[in-house]
PDB file with SEQRES, HELIX, SHEET and CRYST1 records, atoms N, CA, C and O in Angstrom:
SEQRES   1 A   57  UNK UNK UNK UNK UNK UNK UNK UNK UNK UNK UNK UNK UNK          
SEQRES   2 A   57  UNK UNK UNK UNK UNK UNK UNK UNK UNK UNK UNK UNK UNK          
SEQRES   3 A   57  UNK UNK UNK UNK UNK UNK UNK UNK UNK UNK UNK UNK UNK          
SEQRES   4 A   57  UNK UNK UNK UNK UNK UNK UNK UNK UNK UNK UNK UNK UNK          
SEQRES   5 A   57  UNK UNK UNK UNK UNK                                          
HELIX    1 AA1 UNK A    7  UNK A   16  1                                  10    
HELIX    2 AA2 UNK A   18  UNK A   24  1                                   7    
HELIX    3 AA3 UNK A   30  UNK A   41  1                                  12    
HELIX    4 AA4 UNK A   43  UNK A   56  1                                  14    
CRYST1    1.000    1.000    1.000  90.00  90.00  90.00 P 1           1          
ATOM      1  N   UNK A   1     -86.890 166.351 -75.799  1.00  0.00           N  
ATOM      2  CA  UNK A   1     -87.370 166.273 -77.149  1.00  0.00           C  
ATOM      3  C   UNK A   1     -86.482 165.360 -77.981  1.00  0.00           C  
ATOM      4  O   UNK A   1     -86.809 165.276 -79.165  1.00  0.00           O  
ATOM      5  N   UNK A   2     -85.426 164.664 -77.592  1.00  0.00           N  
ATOM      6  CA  UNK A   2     -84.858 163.918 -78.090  1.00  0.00           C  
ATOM      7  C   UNK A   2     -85.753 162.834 -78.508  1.00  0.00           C  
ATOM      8  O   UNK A   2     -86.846 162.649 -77.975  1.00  0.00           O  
ATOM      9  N   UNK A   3     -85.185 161.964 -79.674  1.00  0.00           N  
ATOM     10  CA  UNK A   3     -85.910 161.084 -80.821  1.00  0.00           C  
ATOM     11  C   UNK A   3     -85.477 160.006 -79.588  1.00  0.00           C  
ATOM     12  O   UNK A   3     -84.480 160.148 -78.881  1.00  0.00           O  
ATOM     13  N   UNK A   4     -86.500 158.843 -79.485  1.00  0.00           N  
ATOM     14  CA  UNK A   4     -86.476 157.604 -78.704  1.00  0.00           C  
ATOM     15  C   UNK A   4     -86.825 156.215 -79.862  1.00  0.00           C  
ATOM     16  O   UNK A   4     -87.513 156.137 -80.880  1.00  0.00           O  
ATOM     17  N   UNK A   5     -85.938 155.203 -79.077  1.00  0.00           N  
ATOM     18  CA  UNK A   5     -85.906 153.751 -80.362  1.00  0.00           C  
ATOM     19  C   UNK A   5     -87.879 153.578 -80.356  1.00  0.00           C  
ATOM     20  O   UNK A   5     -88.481 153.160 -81.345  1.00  0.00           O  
ATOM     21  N   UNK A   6     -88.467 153.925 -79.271  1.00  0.00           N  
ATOM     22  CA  UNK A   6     -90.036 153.917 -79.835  1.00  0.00           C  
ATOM     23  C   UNK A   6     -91.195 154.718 -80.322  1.00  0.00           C  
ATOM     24  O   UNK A   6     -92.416 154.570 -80.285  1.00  0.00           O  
ATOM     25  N   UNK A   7     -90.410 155.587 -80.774  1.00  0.00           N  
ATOM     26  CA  UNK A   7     -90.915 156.828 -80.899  1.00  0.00           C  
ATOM     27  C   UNK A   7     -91.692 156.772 -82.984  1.00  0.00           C  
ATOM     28  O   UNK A   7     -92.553 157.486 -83.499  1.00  0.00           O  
ATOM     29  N   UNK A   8     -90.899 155.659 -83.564  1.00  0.00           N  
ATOM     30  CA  UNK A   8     -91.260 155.208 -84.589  1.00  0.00           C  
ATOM     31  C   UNK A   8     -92.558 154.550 -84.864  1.00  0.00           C  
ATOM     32  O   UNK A   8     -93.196 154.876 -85.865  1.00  0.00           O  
ATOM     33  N   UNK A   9     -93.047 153.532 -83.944  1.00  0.00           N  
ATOM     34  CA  UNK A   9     -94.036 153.042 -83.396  1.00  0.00           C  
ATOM     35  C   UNK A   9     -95.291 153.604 -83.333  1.00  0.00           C  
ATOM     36  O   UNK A   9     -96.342 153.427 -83.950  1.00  0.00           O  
ATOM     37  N   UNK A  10     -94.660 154.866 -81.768  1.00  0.00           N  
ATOM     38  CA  UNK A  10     -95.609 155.425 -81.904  1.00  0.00           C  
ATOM     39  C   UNK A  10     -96.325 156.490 -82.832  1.00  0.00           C  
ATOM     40  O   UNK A  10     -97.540 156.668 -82.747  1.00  0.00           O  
ATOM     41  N   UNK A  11     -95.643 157.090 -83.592  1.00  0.00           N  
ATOM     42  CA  UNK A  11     -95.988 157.668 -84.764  1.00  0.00           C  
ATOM     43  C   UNK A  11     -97.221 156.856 -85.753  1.00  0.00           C  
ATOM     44  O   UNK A  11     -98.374 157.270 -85.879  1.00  0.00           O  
ATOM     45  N   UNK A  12     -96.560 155.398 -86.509  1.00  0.00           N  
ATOM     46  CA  UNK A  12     -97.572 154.674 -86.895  1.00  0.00           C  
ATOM     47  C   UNK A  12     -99.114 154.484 -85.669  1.00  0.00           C  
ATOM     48  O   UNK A  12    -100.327 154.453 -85.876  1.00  0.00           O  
ATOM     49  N   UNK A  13     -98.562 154.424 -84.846  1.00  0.00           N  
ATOM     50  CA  UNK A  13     -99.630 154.081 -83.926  1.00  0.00           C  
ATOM     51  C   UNK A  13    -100.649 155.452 -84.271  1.00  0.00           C  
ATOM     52  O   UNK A  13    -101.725 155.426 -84.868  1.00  0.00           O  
ATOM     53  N   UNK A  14     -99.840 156.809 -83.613  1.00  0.00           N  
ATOM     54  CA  UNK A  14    -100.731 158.161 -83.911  1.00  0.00           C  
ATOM     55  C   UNK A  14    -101.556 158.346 -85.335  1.00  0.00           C  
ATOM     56  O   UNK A  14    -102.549 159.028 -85.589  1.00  0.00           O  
ATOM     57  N   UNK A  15    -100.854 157.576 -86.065  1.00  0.00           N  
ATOM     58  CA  UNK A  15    -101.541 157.460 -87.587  1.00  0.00           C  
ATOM     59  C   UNK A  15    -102.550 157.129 -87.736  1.00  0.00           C  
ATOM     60  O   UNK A  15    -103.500 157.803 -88.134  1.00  0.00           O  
ATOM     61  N   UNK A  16    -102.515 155.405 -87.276  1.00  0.00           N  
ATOM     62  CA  UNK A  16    -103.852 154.689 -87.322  1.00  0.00           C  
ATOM     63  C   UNK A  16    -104.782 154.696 -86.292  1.00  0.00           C  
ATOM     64  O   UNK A  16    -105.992 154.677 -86.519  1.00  0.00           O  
ATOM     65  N   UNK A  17    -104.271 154.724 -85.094  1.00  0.00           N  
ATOM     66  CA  UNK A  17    -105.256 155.360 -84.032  1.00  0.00           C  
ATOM     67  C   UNK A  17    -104.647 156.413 -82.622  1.00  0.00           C  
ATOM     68  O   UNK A  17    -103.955 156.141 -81.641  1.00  0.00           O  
ATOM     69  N   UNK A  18    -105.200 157.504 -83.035  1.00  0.00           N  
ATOM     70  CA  UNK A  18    -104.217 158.764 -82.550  1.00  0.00           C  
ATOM     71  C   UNK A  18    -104.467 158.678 -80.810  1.00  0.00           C  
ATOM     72  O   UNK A  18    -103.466 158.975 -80.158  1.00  0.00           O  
ATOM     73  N   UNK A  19    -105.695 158.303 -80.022  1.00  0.00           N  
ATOM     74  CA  UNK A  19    -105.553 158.350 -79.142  1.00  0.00           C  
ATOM     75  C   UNK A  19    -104.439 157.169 -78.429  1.00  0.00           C  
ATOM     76  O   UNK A  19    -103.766 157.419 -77.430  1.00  0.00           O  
ATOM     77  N   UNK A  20    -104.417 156.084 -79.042  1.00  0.00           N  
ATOM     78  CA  UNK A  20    -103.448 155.214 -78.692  1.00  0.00           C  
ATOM     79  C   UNK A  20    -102.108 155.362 -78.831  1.00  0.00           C  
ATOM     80  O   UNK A  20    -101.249 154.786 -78.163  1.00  0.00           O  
ATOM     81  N   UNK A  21    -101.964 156.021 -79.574  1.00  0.00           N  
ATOM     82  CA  UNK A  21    -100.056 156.732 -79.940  1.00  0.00           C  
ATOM     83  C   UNK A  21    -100.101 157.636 -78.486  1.00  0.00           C  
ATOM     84  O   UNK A  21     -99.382 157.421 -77.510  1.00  0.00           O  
ATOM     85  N   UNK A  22    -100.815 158.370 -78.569  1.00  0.00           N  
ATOM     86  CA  UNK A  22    -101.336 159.929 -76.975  1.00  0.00           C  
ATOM     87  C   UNK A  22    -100.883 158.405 -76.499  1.00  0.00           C  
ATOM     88  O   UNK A  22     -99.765 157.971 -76.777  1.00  0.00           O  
ATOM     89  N   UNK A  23    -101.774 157.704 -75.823  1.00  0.00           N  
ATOM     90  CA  UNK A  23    -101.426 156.659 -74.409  1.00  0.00           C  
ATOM     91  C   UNK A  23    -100.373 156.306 -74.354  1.00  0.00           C  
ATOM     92  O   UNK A  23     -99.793 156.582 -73.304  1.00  0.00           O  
ATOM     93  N   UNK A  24     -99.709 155.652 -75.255  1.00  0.00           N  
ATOM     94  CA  UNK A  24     -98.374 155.124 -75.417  1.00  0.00           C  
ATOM     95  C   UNK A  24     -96.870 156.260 -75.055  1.00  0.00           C  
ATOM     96  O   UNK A  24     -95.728 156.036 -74.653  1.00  0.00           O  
ATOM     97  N   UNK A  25     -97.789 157.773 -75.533  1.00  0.00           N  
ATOM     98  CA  UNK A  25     -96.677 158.303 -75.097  1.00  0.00           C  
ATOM     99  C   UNK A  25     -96.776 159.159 -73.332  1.00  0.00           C  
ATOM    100  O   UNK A  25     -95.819 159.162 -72.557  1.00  0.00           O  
ATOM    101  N   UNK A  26     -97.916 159.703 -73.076  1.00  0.00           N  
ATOM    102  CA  UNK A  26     -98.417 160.382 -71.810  1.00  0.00           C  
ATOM    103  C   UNK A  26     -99.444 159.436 -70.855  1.00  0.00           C  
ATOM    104  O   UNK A  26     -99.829 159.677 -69.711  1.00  0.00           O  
ATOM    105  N   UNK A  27     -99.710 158.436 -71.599  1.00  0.00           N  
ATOM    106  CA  UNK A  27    -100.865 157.679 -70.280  1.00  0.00           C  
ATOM    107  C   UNK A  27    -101.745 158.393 -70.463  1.00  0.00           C  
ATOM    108  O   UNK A  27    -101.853 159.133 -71.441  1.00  0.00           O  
ATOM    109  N   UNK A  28    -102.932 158.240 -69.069  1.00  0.00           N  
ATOM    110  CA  UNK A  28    -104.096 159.188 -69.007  1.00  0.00           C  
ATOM    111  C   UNK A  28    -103.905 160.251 -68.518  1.00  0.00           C  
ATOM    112  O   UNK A  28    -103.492 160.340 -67.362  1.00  0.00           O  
ATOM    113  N   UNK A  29    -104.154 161.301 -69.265  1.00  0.00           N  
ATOM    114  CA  UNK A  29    -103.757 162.906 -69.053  1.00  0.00           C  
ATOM    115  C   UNK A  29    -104.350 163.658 -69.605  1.00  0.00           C  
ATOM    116  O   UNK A  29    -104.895 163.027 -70.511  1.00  0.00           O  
ATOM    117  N   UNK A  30    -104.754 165.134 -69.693  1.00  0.00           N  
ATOM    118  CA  UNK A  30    -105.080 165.821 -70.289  1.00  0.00           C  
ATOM    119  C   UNK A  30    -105.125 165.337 -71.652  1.00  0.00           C  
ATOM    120  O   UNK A  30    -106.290 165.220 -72.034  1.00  0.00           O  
ATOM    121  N   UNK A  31    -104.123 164.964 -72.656  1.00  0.00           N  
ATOM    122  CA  UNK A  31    -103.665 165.023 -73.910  1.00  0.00           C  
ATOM    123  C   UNK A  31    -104.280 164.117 -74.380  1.00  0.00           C  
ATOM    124  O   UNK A  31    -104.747 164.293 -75.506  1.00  0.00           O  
ATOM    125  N   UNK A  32    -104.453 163.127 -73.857  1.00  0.00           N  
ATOM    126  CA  UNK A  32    -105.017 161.739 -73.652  1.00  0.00           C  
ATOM    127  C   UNK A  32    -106.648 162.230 -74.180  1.00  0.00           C  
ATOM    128  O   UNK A  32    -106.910 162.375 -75.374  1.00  0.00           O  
ATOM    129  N   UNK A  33    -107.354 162.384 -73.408  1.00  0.00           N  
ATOM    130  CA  UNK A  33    -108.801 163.007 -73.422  1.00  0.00           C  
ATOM    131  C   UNK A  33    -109.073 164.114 -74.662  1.00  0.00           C  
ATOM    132  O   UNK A  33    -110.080 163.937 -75.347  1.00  0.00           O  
ATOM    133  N   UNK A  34    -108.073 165.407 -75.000  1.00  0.00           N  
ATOM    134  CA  UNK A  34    -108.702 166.031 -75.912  1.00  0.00           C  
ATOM    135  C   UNK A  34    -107.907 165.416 -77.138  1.00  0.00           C  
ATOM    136  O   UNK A  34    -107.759 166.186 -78.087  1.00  0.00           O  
ATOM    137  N   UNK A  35    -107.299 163.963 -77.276  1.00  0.00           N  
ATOM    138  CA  UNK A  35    -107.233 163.378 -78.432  1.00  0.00           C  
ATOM    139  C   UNK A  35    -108.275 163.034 -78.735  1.00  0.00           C  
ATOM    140  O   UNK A  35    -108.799 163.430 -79.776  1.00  0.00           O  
ATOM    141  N   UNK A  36    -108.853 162.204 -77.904  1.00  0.00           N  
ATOM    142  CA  UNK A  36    -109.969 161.391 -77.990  1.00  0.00           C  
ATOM    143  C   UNK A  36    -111.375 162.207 -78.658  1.00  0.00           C  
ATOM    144  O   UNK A  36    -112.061 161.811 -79.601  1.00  0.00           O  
ATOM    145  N   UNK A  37    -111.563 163.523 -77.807  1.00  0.00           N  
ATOM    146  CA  UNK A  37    -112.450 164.383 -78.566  1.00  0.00           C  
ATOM    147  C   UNK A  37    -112.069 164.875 -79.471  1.00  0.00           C  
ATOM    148  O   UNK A  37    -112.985 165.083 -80.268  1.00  0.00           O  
ATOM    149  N   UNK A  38    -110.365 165.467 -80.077  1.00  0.00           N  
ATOM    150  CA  UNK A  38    -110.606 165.906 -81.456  1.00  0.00           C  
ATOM    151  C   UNK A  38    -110.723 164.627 -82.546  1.00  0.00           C  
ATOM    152  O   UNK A  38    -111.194 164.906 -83.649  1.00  0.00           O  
ATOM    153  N   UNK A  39    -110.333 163.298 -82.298  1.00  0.00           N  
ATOM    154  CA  UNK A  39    -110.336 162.469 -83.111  1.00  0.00           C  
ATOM    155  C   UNK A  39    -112.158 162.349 -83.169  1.00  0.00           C  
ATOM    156  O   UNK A  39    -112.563 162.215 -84.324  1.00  0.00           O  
ATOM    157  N   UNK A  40    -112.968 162.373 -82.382  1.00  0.00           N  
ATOM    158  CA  UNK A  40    -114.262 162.113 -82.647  1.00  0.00           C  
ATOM    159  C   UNK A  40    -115.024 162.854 -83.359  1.00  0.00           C  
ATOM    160  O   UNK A  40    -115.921 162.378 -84.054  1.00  0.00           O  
ATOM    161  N   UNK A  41    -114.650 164.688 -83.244  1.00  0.00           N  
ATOM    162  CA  UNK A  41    -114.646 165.701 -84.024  1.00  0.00           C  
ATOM    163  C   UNK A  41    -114.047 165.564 -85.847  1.00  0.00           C  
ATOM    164  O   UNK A  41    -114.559 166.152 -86.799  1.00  0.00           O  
ATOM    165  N   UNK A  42    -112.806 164.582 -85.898  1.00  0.00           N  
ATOM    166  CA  UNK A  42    -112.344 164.883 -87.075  1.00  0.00           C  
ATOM    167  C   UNK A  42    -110.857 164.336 -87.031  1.00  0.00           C  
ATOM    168  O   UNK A  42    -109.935 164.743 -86.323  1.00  0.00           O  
ATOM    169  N   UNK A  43    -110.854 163.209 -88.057  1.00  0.00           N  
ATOM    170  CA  UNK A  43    -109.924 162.475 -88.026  1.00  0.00           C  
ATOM    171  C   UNK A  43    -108.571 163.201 -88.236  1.00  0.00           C  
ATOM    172  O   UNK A  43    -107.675 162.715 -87.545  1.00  0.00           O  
ATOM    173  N   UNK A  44    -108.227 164.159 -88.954  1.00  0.00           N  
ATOM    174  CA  UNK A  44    -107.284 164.559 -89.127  1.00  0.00           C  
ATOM    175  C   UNK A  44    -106.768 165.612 -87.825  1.00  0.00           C  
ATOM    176  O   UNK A  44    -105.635 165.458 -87.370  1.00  0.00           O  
ATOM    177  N   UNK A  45    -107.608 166.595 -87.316  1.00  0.00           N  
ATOM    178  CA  UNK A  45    -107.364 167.052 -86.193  1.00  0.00           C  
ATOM    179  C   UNK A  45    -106.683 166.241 -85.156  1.00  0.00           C  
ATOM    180  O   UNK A  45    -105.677 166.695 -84.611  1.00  0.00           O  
ATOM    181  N   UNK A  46    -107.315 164.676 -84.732  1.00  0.00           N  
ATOM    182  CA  UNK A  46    -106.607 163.897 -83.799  1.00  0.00           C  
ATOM    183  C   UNK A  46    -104.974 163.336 -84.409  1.00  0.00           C  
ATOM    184  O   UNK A  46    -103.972 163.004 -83.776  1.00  0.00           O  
ATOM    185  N   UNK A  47    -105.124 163.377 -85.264  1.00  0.00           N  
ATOM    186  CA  UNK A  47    -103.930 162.825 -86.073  1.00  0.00           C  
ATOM    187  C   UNK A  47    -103.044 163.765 -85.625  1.00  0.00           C  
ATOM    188  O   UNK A  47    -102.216 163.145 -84.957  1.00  0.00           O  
ATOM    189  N   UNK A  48    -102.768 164.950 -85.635  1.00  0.00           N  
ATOM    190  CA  UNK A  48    -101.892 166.253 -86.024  1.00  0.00           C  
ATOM    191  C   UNK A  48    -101.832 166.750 -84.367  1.00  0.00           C  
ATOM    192  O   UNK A  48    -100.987 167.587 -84.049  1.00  0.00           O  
ATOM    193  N   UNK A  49    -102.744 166.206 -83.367  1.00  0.00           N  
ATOM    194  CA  UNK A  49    -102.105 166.535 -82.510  1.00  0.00           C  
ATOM    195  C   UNK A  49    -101.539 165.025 -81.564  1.00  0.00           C  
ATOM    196  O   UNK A  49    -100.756 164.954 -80.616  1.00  0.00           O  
ATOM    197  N   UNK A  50    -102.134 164.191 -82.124  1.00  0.00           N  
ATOM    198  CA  UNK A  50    -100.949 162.932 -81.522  1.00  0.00           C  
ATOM    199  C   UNK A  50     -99.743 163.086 -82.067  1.00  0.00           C  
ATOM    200  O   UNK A  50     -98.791 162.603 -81.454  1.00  0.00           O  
ATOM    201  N   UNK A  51     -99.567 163.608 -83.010  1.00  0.00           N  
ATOM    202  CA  UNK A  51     -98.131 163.649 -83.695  1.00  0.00           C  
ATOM    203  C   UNK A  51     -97.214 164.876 -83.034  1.00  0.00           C  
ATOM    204  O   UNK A  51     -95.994 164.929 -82.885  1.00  0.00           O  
ATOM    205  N   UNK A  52     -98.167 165.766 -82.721  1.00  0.00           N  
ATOM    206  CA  UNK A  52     -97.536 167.006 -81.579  1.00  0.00           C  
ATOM    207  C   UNK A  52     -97.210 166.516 -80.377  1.00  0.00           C  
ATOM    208  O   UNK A  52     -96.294 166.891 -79.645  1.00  0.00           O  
ATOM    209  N   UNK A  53     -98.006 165.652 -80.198  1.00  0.00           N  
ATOM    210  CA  UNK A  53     -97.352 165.263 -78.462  1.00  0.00           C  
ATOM    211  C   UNK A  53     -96.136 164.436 -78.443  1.00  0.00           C  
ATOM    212  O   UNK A  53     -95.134 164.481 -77.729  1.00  0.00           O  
ATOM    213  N   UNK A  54     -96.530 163.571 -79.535  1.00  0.00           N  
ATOM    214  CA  UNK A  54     -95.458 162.425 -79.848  1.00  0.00           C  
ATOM    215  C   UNK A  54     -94.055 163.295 -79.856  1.00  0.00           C  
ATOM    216  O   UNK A  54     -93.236 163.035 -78.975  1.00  0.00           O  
ATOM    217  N   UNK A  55     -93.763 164.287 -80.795  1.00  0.00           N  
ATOM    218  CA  UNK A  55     -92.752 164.437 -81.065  1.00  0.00           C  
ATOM    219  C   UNK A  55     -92.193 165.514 -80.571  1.00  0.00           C  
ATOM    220  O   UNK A  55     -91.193 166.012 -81.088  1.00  0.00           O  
ATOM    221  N   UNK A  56     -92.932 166.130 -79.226  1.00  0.00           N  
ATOM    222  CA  UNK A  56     -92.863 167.150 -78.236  1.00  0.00           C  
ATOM    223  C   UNK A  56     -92.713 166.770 -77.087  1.00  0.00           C  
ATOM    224  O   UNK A  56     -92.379 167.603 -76.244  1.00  0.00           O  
ATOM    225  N   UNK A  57     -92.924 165.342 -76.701  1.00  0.00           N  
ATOM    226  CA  UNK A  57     -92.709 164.698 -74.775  1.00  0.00           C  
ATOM    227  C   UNK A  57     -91.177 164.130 -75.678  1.00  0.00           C  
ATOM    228  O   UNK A  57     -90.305 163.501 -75.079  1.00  0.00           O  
TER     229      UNK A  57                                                      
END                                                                             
């Protein structure tokens, strides 16, 4: 859980497009996929959990 020099990045990234922050940090994975569906469900849902993965791997 330590903070990484790209971990800034990906944050903006999770911001503006949450499944792409997910890729950047896990690849294709589970986390990957139900970004993708909660972001299609509801922008803020995908937001809040790219930012969980981000700052949890």
């Amino acid at each position: 859980m330590a903070v990484t020099a790209t971990d800034p990045l990906k944050i903006v990234l999770a911001i503006l497009l949450p499944p792409v922050g997910v890729f950047a940090e896990v690849g294709f994975s589970g986390h990957f996929w139900l970004n993708i569906l909660l972001t299609l469900f509801g922008y803020v849902p995908g937001i809040i959990h790219a930012l969980y993965v981000i700052l949890r791997h």
